[in-house]
Backbone as a ProteinNet text record, in pm:
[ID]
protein_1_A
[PRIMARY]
XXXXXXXXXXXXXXXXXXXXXXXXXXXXXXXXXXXXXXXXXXXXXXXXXXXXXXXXXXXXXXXXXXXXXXXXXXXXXXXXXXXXXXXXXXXXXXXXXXXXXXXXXXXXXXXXXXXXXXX
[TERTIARY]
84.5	0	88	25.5	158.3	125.6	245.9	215.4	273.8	244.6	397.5	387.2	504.7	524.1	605.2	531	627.7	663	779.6	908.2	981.7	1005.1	1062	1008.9	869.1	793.7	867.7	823.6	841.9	842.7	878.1	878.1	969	979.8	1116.7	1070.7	1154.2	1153.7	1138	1050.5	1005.7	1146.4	1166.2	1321.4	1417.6	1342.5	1426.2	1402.9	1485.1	1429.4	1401.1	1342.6	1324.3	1289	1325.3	1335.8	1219.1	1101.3	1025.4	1077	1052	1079.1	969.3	936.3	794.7	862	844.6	911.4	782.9	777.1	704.3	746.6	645.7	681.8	570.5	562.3	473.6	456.4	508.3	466.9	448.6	544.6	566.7	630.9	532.7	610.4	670.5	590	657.9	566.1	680	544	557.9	511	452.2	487.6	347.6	361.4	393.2	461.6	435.3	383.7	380.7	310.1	349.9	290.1	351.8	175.1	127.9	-8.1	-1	-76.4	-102	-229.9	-239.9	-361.6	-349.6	-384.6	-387.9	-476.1	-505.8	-607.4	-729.7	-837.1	-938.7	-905.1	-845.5	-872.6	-820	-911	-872.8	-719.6	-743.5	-557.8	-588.8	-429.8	-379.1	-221.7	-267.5	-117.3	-9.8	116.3	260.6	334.1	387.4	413	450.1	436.8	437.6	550.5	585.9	713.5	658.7	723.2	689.1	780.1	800.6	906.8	1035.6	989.8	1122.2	1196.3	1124.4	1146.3	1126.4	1009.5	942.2	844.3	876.5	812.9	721.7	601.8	473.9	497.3	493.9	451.1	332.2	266.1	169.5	286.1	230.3	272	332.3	284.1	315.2	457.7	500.5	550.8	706.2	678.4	781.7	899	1027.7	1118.3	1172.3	1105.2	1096.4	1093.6	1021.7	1010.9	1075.7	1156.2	1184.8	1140.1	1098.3	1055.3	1188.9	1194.3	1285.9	1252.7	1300.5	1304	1395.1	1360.6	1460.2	1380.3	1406.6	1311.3	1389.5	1469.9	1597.4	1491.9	1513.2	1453.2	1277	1242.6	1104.2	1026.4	1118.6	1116.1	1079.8	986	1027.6	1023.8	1097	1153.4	1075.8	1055.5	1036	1120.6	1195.2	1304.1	1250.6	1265.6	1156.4	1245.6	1275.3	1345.4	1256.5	1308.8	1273.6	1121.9	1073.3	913.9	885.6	761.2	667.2	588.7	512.5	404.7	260.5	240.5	146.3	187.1	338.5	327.6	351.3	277.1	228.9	72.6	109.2	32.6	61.5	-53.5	-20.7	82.7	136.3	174.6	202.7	124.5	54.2	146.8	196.7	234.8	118.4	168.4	39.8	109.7	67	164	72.4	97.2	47.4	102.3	52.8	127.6	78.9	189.7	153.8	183.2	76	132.2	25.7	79.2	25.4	-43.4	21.9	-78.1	-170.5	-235.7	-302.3	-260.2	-298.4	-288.6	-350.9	-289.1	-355.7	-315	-390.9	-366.1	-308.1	-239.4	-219	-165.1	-224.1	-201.6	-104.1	12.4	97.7	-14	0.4	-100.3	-56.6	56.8	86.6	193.8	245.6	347.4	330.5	308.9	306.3	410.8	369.9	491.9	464.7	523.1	463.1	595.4	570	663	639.4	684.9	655	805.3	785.6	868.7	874.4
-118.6	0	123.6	181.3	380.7	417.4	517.1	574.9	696.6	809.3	928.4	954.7	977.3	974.9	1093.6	1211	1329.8	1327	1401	1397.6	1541.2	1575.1	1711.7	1825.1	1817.9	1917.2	1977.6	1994.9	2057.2	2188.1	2258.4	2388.2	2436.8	2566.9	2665.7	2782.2	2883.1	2977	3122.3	3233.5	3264.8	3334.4	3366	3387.9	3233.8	3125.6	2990.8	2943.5	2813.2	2750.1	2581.9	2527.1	2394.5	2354.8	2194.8	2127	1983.3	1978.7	1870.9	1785.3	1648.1	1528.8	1482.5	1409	1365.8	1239.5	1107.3	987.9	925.8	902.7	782.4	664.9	543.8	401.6	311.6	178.1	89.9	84	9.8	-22.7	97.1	183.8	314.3	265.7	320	332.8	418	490.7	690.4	785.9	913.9	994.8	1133.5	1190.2	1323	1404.1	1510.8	1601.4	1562.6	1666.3	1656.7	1795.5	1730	1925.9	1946.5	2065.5	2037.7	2147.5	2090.2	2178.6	2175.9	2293.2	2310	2405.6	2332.4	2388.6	2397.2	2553.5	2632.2	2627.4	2586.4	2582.4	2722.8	2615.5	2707.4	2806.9	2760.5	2798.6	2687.8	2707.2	2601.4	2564.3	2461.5	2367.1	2468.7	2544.5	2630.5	2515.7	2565.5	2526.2	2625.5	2543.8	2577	2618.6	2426.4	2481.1	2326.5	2347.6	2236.7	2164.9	2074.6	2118.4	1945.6	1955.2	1892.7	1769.2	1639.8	1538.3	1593.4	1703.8	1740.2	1869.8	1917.4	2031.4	2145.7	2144.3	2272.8	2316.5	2435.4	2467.9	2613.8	2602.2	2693.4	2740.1	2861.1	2879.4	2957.3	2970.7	3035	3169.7	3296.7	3406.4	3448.8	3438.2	3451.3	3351	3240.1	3176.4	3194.4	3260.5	3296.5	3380	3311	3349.4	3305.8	3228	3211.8	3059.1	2981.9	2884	2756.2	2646.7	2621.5	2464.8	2433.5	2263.3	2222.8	2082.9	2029.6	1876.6	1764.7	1628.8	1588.5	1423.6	1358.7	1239.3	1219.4	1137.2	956.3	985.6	872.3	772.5	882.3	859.3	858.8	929.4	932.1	1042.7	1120	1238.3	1330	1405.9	1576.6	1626	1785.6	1840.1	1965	2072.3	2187.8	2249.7	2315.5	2432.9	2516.1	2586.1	2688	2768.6	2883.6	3025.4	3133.4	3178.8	3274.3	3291.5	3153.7	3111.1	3229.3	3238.7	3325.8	3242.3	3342.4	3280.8	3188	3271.7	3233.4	3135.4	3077.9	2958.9	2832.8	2876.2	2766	2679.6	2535.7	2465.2	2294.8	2255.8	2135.5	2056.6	2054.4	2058.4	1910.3	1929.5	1770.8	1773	1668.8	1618.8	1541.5	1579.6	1548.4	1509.7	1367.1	1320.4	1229.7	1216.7	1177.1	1087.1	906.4	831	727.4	643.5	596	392.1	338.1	245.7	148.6	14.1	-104.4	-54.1	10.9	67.4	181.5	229.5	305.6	445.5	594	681.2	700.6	760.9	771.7	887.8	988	1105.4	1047.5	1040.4	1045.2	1102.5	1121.5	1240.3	1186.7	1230.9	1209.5	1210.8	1198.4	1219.6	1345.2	1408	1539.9	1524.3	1701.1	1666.7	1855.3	1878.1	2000.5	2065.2	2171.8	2309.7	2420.4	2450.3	2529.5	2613.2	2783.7	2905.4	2974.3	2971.4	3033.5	3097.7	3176.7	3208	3118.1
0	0	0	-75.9	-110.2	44.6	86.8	208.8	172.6	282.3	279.5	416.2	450.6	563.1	598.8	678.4	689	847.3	842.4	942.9	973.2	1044.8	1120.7	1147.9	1180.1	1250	1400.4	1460.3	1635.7	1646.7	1720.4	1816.7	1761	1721.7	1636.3	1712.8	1734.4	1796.3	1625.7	1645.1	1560.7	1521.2	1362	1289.6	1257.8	1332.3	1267.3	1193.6	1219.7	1049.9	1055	974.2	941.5	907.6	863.5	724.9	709.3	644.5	684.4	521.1	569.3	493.7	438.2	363.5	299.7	245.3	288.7	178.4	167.7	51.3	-32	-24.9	17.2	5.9	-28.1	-79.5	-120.3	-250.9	-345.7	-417.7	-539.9	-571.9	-647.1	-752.4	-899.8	-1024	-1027.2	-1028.3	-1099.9	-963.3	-965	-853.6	-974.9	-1014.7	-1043.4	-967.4	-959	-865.8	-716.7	-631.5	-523.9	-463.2	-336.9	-274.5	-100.3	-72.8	85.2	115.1	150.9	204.4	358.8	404.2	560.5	598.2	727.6	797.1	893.1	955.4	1086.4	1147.6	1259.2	1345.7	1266.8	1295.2	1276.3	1076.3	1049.4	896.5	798.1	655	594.3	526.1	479.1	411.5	306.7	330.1	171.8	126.5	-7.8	-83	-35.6	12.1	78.9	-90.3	-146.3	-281.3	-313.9	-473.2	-539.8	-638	-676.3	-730.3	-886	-954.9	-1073.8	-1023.7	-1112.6	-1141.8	-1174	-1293.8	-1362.8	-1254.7	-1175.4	-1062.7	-1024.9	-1175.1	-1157.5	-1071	-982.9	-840	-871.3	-780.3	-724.9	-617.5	-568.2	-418.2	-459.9	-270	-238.9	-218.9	-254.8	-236.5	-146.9	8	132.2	143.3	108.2	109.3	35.7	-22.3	-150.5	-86.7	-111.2	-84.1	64.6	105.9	312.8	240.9	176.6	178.9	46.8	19.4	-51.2	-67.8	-181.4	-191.7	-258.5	-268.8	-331.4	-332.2	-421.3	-403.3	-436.6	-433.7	-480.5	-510.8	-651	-726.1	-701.6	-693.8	-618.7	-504	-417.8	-262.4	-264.4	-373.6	-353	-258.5	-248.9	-119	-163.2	-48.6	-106.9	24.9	14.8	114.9	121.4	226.4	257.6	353	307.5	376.8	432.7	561.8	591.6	660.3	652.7	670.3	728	778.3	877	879.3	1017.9	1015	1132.3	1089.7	1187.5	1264.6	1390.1	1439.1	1387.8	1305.7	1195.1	1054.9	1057.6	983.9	1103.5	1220.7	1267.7	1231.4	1205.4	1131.9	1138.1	1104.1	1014.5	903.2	857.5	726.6	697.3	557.1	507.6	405.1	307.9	185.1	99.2	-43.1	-145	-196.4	-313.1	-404	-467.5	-638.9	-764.8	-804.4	-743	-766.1	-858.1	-926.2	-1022.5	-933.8	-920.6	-865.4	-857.7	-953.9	-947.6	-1088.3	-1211.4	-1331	-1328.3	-1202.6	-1165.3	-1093.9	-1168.9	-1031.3	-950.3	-794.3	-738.4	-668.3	-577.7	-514.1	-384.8	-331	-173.5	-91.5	28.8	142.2	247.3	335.5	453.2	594.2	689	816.3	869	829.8	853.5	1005.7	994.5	1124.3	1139.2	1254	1373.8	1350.7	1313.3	1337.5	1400.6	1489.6	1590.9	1593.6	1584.2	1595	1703.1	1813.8	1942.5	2004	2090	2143.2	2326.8
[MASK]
+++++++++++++++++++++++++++++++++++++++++++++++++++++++++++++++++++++++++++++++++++++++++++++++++++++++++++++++++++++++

């Protein structure tokens, strides 16, 4: 069964930085897109940013320039760099990914991992 499994959420002090993991496993031909979405208490999941196979990347506006995706089609991974986080990119943050597996695509979501910017 496809999974994703994201990794390096926790507590950052606001002006830090950090790096969440997203790996794909089960049974993967090819992955497509990937994505890094999040949701803040009490408002809905916005797009973070998206990045292609070949590596072509989206951000959400707010995001731009503070935030960087990246993968590795190797590993099946994708990454989010996060630079000088605020209070308010405290959140959820989910992984999305377009997988091709067993002949079939399919959309699938990470269970997400906590990022919290506090002082």
């Amino acid at each position: 069964q496809v999974q994703l499994v994201e990794s390096g959420g926790g507590l950052v002090q606001p002006g830090g930085s950090l790096r969440l993991s997203c790996a794909a496993s089960g049974g993967i031909f090819r992955i497509n897109s990937m994505a890094w979405y999040r949701q803040a208490p009490g408002k809905q999941r916005e797009l973070v940013a998206a990045i292609t196979r070949g590596g072509s990347t989206n951000y959400t506006d707010s995001m731009k320039g503070r935030f960087t995706i990246s993968r590795d089609n190797a590993k099946n991974t994708v990454y989010l760099q996060m630079n000088s986080l605020k209070p308010e990119d405290t959140a959820v943050y989910s992984c999305n990914a377009d997988i091709n597996t067993r002949g079939r695509w399919v959309e699938v979501w990470g269970q997400g991992t906590l990022v919290t910017v506090s002082s």
